[in-house]
N, C-alpha and C positions, 0 to 999 in steps of 0.2 A: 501318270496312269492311275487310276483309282487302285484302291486297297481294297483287296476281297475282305469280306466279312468273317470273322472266326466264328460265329457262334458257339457253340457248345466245347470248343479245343480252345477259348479266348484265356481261361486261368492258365490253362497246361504251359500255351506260350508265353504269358507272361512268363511264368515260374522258371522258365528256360530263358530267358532274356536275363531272367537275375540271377540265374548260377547254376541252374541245372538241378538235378538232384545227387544223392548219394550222400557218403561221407565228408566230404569238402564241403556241402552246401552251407551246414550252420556256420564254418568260417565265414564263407564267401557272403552267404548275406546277413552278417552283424550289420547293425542300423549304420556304422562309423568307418566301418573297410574302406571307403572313400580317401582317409586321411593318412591310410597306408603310402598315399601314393606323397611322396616331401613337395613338388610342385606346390598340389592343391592342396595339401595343409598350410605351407606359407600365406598363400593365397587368401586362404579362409579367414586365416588366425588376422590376417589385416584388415579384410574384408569386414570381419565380424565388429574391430576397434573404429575402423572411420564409420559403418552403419549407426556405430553407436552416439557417433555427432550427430552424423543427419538427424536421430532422432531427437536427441536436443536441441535442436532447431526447430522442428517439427511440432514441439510441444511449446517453445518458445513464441512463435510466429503467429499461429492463431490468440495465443494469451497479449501477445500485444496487440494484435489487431480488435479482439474483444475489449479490452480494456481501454482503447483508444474510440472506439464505436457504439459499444453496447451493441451490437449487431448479428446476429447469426447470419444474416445475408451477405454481410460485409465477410466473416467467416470463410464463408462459401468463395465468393469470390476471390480473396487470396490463394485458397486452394486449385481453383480453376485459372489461377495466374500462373500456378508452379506448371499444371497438367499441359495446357495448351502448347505453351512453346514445343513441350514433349511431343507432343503428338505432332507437329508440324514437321521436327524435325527429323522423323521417325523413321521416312524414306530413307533419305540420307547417310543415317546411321544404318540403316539395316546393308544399303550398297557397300559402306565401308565393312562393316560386318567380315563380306563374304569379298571383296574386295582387295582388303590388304591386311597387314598384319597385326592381329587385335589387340597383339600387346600395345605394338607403338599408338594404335588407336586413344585404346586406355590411360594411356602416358600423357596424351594432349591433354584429353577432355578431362580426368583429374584435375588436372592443375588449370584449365577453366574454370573449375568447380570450386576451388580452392580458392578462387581470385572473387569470383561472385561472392561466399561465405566471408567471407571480411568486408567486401560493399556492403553486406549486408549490417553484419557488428558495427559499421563507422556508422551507417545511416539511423539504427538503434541508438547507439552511444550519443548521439547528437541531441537526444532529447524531442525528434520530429514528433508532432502531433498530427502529422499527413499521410493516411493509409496510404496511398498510391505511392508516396516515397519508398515506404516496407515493402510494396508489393514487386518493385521494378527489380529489384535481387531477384527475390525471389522466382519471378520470371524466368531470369537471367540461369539463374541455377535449374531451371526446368529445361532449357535449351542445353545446357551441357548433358544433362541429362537423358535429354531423347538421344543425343549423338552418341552416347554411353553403351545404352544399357542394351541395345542388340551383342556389340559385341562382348559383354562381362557376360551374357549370359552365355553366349556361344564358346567361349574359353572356357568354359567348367565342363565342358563337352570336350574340350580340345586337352584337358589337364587328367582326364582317367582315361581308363579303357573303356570299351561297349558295357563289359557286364558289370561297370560299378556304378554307370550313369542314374540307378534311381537311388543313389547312396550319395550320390553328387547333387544330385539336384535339391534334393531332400535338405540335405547339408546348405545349402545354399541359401534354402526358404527359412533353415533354422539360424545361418547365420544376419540376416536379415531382423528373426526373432530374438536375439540377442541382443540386440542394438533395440527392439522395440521393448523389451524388457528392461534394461539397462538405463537407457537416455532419458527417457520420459521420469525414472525415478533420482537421477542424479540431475536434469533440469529442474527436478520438483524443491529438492535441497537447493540449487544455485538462485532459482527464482526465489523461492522464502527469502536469502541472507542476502548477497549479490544484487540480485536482479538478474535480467534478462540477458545485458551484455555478453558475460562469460559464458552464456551456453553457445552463442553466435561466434563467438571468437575461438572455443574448442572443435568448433566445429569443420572451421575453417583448417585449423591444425589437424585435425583426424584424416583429409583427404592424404598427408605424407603415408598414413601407414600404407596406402596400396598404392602409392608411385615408390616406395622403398619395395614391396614386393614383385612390384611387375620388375622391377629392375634386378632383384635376385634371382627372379626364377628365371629370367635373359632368352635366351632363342627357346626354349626345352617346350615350351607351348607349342603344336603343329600351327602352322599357318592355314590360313582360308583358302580350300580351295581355288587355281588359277579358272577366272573367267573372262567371255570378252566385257571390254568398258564398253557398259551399257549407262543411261541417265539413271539414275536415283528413283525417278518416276514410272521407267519403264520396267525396272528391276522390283517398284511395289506392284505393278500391276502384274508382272508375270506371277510373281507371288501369292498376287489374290485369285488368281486363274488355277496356279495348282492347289493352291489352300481348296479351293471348291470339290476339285476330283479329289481330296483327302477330308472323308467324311470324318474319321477321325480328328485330326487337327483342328474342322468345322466345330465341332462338338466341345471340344476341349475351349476353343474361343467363347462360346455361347457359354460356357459355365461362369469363364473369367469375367463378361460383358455384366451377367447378372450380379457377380460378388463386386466387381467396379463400382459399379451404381449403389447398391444397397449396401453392402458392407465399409467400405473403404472408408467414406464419409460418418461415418458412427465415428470412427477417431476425435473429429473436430466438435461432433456434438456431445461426445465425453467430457469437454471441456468445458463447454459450457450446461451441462448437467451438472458435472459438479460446481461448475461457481455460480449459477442460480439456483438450485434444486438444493445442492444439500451442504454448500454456502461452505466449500472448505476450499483449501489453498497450497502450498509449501506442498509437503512430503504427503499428505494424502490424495491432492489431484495426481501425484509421481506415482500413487500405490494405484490408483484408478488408472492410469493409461497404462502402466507397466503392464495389468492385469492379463490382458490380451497378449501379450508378451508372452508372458510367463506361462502360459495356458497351451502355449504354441512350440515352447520351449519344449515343455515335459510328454507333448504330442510326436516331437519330432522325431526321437531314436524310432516310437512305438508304428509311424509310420514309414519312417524309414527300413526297417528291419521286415514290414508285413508283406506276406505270401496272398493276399487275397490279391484279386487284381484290380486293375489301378479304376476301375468302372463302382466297384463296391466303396473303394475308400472314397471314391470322388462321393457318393450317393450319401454317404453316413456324415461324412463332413458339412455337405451343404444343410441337411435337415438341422444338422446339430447348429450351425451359424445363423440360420432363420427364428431356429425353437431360443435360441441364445439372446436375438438383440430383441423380437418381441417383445422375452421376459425384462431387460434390460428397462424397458420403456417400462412397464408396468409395476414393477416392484419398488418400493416406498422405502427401504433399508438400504442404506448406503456398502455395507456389508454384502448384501443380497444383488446388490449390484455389481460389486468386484467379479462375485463368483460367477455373475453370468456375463461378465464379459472374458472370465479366465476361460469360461467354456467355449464362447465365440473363437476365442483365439487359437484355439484346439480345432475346430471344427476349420476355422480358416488355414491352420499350417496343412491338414488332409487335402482340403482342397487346392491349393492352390501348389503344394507339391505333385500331386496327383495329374493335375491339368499340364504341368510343366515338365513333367516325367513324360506323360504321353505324347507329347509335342516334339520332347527329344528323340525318344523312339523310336514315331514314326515318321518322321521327315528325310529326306535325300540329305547327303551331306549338304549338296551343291546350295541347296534351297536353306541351309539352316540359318543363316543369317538373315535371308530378307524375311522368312516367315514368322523368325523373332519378332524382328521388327513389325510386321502387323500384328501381330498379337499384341503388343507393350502398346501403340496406339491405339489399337479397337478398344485396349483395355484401360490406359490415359484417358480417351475420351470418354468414356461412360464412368471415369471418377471423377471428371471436371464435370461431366452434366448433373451426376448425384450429387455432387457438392453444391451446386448452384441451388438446385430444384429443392434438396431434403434442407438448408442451410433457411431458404424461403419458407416451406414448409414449418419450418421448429418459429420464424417467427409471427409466424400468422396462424397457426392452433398449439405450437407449445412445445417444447423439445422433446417431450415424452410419447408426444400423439408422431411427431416425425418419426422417432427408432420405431415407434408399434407399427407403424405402415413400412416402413424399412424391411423388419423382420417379418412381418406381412406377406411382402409381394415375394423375399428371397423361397418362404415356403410354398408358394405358388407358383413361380417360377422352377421351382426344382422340382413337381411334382408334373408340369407342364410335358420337362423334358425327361425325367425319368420314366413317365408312362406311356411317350404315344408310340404308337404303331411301329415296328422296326425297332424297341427298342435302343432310342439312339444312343443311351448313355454304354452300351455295348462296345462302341463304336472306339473307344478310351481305349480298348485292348486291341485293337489294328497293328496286323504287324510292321513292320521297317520296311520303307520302301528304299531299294537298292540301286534304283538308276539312275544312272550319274546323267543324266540328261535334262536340264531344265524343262518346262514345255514351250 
């Protein structure tokens, strides 16, 4: 059933969804209360050390594919090799989701993922000079991926209470940022001495930390609500039928669709900004990709902890990640560039905790796993088409003219959706829909 509108009572209720007021509130909404709970601090704390491979892989992956090509299109299309399988498998995952038990879920598809990250290290270690060789992992590791990441995200919901969920989720986008801080800076060191190998091959080892966690924390996770077995296909379709009558969730997707596209992809063309543009390598391309990280890092408590409601943080976030990678493109100081991608990074942890927060919020329990799952596709796909398009883009007017049209459309884009009629960015403060009844 659709979600009345709060208008003018839309902060009150958020404020009440995160602890109420009184004297217990400043406990109750410290940015970190989340960690109060032992489950999801285990969780985190593992979460946080395997994200920290994937990103040195991540930072890895495009530097050989560059460096095997000279290509930003080439770029692009490795990226769009990782996203695709994601998004295909998206249905699937999101049925498992809500389906069965997302621990055990998690348990398989880890150690998929773990198996892929070493294909990957062998076929690196080999010395190929065949992108498509690099790219078939990679792939490979997209596909475990899609089957993934509905239910990791639905267990951070399953691991608190209601009123610590924006300290969870929160928690979540910053343990993600830790791992983008981190990895990109310690692959910058292994690529300089090393090489490329060992970041592929830690990477592969970092998936134990969170199959040794799911296996600590054992039953204590709630399980996914019982449903009848329906297909994969008809459980994305009922999803996108009540995604429609929840304007909120709507709204929450169309923020994620535009940071897909335009944000995401700034990643890969940091990379090659810095090794065409300002021709540095080792431990300063690691201080340029961490940057974002780090930005994201020190955003996160300040998000995490905020009483404005989740419509204002989303608003302030997206201006600040437009006005961010514009200047990114335009500024001639490599220095002057960190700092506007540290602020990118900031604007991006607001956003996309924000949109994730209010997805948790307002969704039925029943619905929360397949509606995950359209979200991480709608949202998969619009990184695999902006990495194609901005990847093409940087090599046919220039990597710089690509971030300025980037930052560009994010600030038109958000001004598209934050000013028309009904203000719809509102819509982010919809309350919790309670009925256990799919449609």
């Amino acid at each position: 059933m659709p979600s009345p509108h709060l208008g003018g009572d839309s902060a009150a209720a958020h404020r009440e969804l995160n602890g109420g007021t009184g004297g217990a509130r400043g406990k109750r909404n410290g940015p970190f209360r989340a960690l109060r709970h032992r489950r999801f601090a285990i969780f985190w704390v593992a979460a946080a050390l395997s994200t920290t491979g994937t990103w040195l892989s991540n930072l890895a992956v495009p530097f050989v594919i560059f460096e095997m090509t000279h290509s930003a299109t080439w770029v692009g299309i490795a990226a769009a090799a990782q996203f695709i399988p994601n998004v295909l498998m998206g249905p699937l995952g999101g049925a498992w989701a809500d389906r069965f038990d997302r621990r055990k879920v998690l348990l398989a598809t880890q150690m998929g993922g773990s198996i892929a990250a070493l294909l990957l290290y062998v076929v690196v270690s080999s010395g190929t000079q065949n992108a498509w060789l690099v790219i078939l992992p990679v792939a490979l590791q997209g596909l475990f991926t899609g089957l993934n990441m509905p239910s990791w995200q639905a267990l951070v919901h399953d691991l608190v209470p209601r009123e610590d969920i924006q300290s969870a989720v929160t928690l979540n986008t910053m343990q993600f940022n830790v791992g983008r801080a981190l990895g990109p800076a310690i692959a910058g060191v292994l690529i300089g001495t090393l090489g490329t190998g060992p970041a592929f091959l830690l990477n592969s080892v970092s998936f134990f930390c969170v199959l040794f966690a799911l296996i600590v924390i054992g039953g204590g996770a709630r399980r996914a609500l019982a449903r009848p077995r329906i297909s994969a296909l008809r459980s994305f379709g009922t999803a996108l039928t009540y995604i429609r009558h929840q304007r909120g969730i709507s709204v929450a997707i169309m923020v994620s669709l535009a940071i897909g596209a335009f944000f995401n992809p700034v990643f890969n063309l940091t990379i090659i900004l810095a090794t065409t543009v300002y021709e540095t390598g080792g431990m300063k391309l690691g201080i340029m990709t961490a940057a974002a990280g780090v930005g994201a890092l020190l955003a996160g408590p300040l998000v995490a902890a905020s009483r404005q409601p989740l419509s204002r943080v989303v608003l302030v976030g997206m201006l600040a990640v437009g006005l961010a990678v514009l200047a990114l493109g335009a500024v001639q100081d490599y220095t002057a560039a960190v700092v506007a991608l540290f602020a990118a990074g900031a604007g991006f942890l607001a956003v996309s905790a924000g949109v994730n927060t209010a997805i948790q919020l307002i969704v039925s329990d029943r619905m929360r796993g397949s509606v995950i799952a359209v979200r991480i596709m709608l949202y998969t796909s619009s990184m695999a088409a902006g990495a194609l398009v901005m990847g093409a883009i940087a090599d046919w007017l220039g990597v710089r003219q690509s971030l300025m049209l980037a930052g560009g459309a994010l600030l038109v884009l958000g001004a598209l959706l934050f000013v028309r009629p009904g203000a719809a960015v509102g819509r982010l403060d919809d309350p919790h829909d309670g009925s256990q009844e799919a449609p």
